[in-house]
C-alpha positions as CSV (number, residue, x, y, z in Angstrom):
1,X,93.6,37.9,259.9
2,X,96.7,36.2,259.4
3,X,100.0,37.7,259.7
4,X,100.9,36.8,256.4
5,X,99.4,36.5,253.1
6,X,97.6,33.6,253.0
7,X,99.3,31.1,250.1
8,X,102.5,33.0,249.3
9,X,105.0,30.4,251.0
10,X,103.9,27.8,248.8
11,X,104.5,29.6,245.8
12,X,107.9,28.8,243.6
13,X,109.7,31.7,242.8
14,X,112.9,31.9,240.6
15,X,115.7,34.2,240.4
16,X,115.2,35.6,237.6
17,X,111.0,36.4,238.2
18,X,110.1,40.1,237.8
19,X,107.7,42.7,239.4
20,X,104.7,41.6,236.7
21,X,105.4,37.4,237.3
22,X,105.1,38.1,240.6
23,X,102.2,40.0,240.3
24,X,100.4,37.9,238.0
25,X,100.8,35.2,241.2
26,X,98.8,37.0,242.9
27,X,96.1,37.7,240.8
28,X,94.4,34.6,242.3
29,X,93.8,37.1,245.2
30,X,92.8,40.4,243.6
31,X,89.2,39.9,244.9
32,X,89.7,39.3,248.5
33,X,93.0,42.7,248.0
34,X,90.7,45.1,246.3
35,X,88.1,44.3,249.2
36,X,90.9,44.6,251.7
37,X,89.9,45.2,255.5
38,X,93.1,46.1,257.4
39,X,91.6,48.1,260.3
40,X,89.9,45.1,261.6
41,X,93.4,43.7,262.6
42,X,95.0,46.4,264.3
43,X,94.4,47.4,267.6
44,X,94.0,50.9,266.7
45,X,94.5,53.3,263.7
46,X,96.5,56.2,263.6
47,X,96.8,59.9,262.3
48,X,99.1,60.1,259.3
49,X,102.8,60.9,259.7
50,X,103.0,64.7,260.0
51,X,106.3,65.2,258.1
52,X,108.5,68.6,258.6
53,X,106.2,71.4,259.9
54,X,107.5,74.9,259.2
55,X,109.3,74.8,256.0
56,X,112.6,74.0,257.5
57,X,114.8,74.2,254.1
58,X,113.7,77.6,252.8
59,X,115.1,80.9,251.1
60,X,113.5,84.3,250.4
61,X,110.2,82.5,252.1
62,X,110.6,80.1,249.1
63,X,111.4,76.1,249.3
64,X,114.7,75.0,248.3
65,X,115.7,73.2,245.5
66,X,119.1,72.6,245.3
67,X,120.7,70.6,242.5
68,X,124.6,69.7,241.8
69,X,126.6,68.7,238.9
70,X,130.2,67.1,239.4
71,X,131.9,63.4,239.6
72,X,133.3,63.5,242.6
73,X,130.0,62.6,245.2
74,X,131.6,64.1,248.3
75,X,132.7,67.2,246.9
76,X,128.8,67.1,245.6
77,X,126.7,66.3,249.0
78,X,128.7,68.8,250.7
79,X,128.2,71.5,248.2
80,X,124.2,70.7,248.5
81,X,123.3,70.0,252.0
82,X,125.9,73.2,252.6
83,X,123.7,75.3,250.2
84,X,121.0,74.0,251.7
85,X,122.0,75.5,255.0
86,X,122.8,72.6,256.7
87,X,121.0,69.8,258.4
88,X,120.2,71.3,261.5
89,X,116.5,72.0,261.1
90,X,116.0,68.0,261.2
91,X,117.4,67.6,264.5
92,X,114.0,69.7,266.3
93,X,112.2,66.2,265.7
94,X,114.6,63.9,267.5
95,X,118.2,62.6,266.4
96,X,117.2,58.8,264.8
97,X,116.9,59.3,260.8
98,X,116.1,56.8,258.7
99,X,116.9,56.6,255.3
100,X,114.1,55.2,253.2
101,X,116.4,53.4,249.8
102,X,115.1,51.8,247.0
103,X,115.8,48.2,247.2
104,X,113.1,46.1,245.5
105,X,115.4,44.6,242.7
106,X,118.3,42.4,243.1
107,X,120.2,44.6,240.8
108,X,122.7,47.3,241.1
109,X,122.4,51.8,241.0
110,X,120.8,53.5,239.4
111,X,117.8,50.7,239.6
112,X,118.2,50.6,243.6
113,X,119.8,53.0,245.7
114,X,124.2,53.0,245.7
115,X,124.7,51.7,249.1
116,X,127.9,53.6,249.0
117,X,126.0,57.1,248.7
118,X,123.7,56.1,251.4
119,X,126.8,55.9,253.7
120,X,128.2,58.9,252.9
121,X,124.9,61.2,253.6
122,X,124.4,59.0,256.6
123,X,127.9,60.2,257.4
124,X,126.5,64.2,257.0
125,X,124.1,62.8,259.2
126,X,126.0,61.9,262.2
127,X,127.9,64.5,261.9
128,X,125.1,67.2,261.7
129,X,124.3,65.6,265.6
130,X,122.0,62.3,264.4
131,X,123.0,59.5,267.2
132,X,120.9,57.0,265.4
133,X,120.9,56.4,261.3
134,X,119.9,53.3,259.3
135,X,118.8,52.7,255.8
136,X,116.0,50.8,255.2
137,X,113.5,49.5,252.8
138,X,110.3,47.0,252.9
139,X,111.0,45.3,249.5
140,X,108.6,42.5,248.7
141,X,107.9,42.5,245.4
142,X,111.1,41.1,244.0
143,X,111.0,37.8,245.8
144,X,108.2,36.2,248.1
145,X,111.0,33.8,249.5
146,X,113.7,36.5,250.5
147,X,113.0,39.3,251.3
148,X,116.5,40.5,251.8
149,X,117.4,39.4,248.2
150,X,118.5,43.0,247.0
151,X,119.7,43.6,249.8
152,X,122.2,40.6,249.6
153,X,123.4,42.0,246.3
154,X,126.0,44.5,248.3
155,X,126.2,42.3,251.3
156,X,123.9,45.4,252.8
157,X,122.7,43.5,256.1
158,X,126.0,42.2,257.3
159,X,128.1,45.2,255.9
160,X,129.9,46.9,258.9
161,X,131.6,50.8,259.0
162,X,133.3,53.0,260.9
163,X,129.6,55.5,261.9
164,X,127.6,52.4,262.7
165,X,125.0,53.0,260.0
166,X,122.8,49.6,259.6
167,X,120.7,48.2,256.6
168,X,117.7,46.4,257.3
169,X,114.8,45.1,255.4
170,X,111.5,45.0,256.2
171,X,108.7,42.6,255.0
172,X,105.8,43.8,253.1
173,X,103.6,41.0,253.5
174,X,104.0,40.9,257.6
175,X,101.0,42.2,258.8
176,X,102.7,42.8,262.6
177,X,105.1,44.9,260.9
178,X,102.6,48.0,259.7
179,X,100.5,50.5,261.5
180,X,97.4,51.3,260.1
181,X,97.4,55.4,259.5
182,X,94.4,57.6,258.0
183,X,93.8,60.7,257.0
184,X,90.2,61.8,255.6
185,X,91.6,63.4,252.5
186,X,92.5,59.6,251.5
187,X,90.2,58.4,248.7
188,X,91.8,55.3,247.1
189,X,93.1,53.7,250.8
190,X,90.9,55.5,253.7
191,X,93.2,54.0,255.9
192,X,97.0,52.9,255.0
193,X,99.5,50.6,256.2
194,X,103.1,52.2,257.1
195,X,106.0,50.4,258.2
196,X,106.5,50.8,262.1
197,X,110.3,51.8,261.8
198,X,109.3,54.9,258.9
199,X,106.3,55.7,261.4
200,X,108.5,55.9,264.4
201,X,111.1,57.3,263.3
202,X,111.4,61.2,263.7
203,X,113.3,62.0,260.7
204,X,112.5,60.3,257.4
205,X,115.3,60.6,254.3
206,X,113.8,60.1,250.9
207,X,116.4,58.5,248.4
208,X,115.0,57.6,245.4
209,X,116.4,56.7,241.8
210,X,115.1,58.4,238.9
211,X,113.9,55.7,236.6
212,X,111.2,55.0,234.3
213,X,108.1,52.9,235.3
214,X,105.8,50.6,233.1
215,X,102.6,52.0,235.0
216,X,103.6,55.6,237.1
217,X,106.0,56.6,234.1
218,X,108.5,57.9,236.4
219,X,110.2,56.6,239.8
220,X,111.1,59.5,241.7
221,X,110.8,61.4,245.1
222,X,107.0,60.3,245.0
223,X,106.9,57.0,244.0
224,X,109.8,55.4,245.8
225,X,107.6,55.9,249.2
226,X,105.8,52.8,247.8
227,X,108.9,50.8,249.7
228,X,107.0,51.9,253.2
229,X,103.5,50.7,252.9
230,X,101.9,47.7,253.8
231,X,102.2,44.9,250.5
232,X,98.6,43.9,250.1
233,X,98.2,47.2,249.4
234,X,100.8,47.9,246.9
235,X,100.1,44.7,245.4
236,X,95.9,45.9,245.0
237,X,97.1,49.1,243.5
238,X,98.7,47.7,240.8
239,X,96.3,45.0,239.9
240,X,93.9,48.0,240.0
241,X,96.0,50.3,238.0
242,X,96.8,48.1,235.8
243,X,94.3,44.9,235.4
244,X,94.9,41.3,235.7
245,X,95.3,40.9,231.9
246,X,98.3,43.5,231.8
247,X,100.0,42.1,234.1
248,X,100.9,39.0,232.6
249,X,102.9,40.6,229.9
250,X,106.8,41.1,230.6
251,X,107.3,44.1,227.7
252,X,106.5,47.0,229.6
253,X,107.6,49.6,226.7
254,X,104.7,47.7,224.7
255,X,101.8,49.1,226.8
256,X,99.7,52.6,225.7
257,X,98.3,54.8,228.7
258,X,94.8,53.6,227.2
259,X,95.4,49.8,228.1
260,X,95.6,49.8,231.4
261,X,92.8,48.8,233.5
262,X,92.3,52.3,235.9
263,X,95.9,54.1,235.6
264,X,94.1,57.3,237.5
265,X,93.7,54.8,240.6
266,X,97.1,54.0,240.4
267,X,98.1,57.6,240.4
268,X,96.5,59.0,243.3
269,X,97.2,55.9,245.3
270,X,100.8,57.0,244.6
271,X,99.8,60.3,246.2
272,X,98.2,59.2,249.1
273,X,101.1,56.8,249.6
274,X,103.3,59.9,250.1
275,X,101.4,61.7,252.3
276,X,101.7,58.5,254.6
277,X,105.1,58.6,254.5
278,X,105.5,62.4,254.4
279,X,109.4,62.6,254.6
280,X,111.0,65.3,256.1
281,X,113.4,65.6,253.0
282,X,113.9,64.1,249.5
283,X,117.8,63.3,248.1
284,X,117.9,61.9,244.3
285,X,121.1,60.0,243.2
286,X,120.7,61.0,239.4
287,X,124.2,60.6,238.4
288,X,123.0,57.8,236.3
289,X,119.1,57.5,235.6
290,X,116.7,54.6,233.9
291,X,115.3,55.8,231.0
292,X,112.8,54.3,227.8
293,X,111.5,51.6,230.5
294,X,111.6,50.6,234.1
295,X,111.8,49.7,236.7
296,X,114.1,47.2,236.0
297,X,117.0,47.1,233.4
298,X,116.5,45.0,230.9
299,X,113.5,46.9,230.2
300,X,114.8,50.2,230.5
301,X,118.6,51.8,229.2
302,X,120.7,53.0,231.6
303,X,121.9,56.6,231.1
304,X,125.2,57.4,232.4
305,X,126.5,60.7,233.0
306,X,124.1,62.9,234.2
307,X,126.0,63.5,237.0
308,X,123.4,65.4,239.2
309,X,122.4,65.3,243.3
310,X,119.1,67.1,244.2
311,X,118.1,67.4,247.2
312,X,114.6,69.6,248.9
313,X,111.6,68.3,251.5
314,X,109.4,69.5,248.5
315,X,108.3,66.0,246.9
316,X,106.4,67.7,244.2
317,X,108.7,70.2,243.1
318,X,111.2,67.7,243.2
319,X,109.6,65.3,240.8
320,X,109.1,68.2,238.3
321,X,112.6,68.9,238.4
322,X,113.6,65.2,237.5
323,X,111.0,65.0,235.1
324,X,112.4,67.5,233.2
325,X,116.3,65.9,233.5
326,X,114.4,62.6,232.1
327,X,112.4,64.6,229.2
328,X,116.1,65.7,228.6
329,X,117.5,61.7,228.4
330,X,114.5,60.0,226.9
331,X,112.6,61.1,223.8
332,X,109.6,59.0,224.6
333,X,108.5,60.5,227.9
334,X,106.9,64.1,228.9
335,X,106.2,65.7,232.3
336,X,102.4,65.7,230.7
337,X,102.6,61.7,231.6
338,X,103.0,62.0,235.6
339,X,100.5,65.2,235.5
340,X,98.0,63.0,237.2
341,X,99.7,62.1,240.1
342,X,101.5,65.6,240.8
343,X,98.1,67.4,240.6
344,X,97.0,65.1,243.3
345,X,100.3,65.0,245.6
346,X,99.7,69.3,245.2
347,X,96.1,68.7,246.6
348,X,97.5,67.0,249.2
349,X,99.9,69.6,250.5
350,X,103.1,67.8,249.4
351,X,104.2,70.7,247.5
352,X,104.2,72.6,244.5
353,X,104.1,72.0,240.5
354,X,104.4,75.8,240.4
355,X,108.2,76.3,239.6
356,X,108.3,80.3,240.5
357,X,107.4,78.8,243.9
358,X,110.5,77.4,244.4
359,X,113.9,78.6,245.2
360,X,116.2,76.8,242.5
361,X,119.9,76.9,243.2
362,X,122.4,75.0,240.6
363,X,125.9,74.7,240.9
364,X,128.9,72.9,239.4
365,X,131.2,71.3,241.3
C-alpha cells in the first residue's frame, strides 16, 4: 500500500477550501476508504492505548470535575490543576506529555487551540517534574498541500520559549506515521490507526475547543481525539456519516439530523476514536466557545465571555458539562443531540453521563 493516499498531490487546493470541499475531493475514493484494509500494511497490530489506570484525579472515590471562571488564565490554571490536587499522579507513566491541540483550521481560538494557553499548562507541566512536553496535532483536513497550514497561523513550528515546549504537526495521510491499534469492543474500525508520537507517549493532554459541528453537533473532549487517527479513516467516517451528496454543500446550519447518510456511524466511530487515544486527562479552553455552527467560523458565531477552564480525565463527564455551557450560549442545540455518541463512549469505559457520579467543583477566580 502506498505511503500516501493515492491521487492527493495532484489535487489543487485553495486557501480559502473548507473541511466539506475537501471532502467532496475525495469522494472519488469512498469505495476503495469504506473497504479500507490497513492491517495488511503494518508489520503488526497493537492493543489500544491503555490511558490512566486507577482513577488518578479523584475525591470522595468520585472523578473530578473541576471548572473555573475568571479573566486572568494564570490565576485560572492554577486554581484548577491546584484543586485538582496537582499533577503528580501523571508522572507514574513516564515524564514526556504530549499535548494533543486542535489545529485543523488556519484560523485563530476558540476554532483551534490558543497557542499561548498551551504554553502556559505546558509550563504546570514542567514544573510538576515533566522533562519532555510538546504540543501536537495530525491536521489534514484543512489543506492536502500543507499540512502545517494552521499551524503557520501563530508561527507555531518555529516559535521558541524559555521551557523548550515544541509544536509539531503530523500528517494524516502518511501511512508510516500510524500504528494500527485494536481492541475487540471496536465495531465501526476493528482495528485503528493512531499517530506514533500520541501512542508513545506516556502521558496524553486533551485540549479541545468547545465548538459546534455540522455532523457530531458538538467539538469537545471527545471529538477533538479525531486529530490522532490515521486520515483515511477520518476521511471514511465522514463520507459514511454523512453521504457523498451532503458533502458537497458548504451551509452546514442547513442540514436536519434526518439528511445525513448514517449519522449513528459517525457517532460511535467518534467513540471508538477515543478509546484509541484514551488520554490521561482532558483540559477545555472555553473562555470563548463556537456556537449555532462549526467547526469553522464563518459558519458558526463566536461567543465571547464565557470565561471558563475545565479540566478532568473523565471524557464523558466532561462533554456533558460543556454541553450544558453550549445549551446555555446557543438556543438551537440540546445535550439530547450528542446522546448517541456519549451512550457509546460510557459503553466503552470512557466515563460517565451520570452527573451524581462525578465530583463537581466550581470556583471563581
Amino acid at each position: 500500500m502506498s505511503e500516501k493516499i493515492k491521487g492527493l498531490s495532484n489535487l489543487k487546493i485553495f486557501n480559502d477550501i473548507s473541511r466539506r470541499d475537501f471532502l467532496k475531493g475525495m469522494a472519488y475514493g469512498a469505495v476503495a476508504l469504506s473497504s479500507l484494509s490497513l492491517s495488511g500494511c503494518s508489520n503488526e497490530v497493537q492493543p489500544s492505548r491503555s490511558g490512566l489506570q486507577g482513577g488518578g484525579f479523584t475525591q470522595e472515590g468520585k472523578p473530578l470535575l473541576v471548572a473555573v471562571e475568571g479573566n486572568d488564565p494564570q490565576k485560572m490554571l492554577e486554581k484548577a490543576i491546584d484543586a485538582l490536587g496537582g499533577l503528580k499522579p501523571l508522572l507514574g507513566k513516564g515524564k514526556k506529555a504530549l499535548m494533543k491541540g486542535n489545529f485543523v483550521f488556519a484560523q485563530p481560538f476558540p476554532i483551534t487551540t490558543d497557542p499561548q494557553i498551551a504554553l502556559l499548562f505546558g509550563r504546570f507541566l514542567k514544573d510538576a517534574g515533566f522533562e519532555e512536553v510538546s504540543v501536537f496535532d495530525a491536521p489534514g483536513t484543512y489543506l492536502i498541500d500543507s499540512k502545517e497550514k494552521s499551524f503557520d497561523l501563530h508561527r507555531l513550528l518555529e516559535q521558541k520559549n524559555p521551557y523548550g515546549i515544541r509544536f509539531y504537526a503530523g500528517d494524516a495521510g502518511e501511512r508510516s506515521e500510524f500504528i494500527m491499534t485494536q481492541n475487540p469492543q471496536w465495531q465501526k474500525y476493528p482495528e485503528i490507526g493512531v499517530h506514533n508520537n500520541i501512542y508513545t507517549s506516556p502521558v496524553i493532554i486533551n485540549m479541545p475547543c468547545l465548538k459546534r459541528h455540522h455532523t457530531s453537533y458538538l467539538t469537545c473532549a471527545l471529538k477533538n481525539n479525531f486529530g490522532a487517527i490515521y486520515g483515511p479513516q477520518r476521511w471514511d467516517a465522514h463520507i459514511r456519516g454523512e453521504g457523498l451528496k451532503k458533502m458537497t454543500r458548504l451551509k452546514a446550519e442547513s442540514r436536519q439530523r434526518d439528511t445525513f447518510k448514517n449519522i449513528y456511524h459517525f457517532m460511535e466511530t467518534i467513540a471508538e476514536f477515543a478509546d484509541a487515544v484514551r488520554p490521561e486527562l482532558t483540559f477545555v479552553d472555553a473562555r470563548s466557545i463556537l456556537t449555532r455552527g462549526g467547526p469553522t467560523a464563518g459558519i458558526g458565531k463566536i461567543r465571547p465571555g464565557v470565561n471558563l477552564f475545565i479540566l478532568s480525565q473523565d471524557m464523558v463527564a466532561v462533554d456533558v458539562y460543556c454541553s450544558k455551557i453550549m445549551e446555555r450560549h446557543d438556543d438551537t442545540y440540546s445535550t439530547e443531540m450528542i446522546l448517541p455518541y456519549l451512550k457509546a463512549s460510557e459503553k466503552l469505559g470512557l466515563g460517565t453521563m451520570d452527573m451524581s457520579k462525578i465530583k463537581i467543583l466550581e470556583y471563581s477566580v
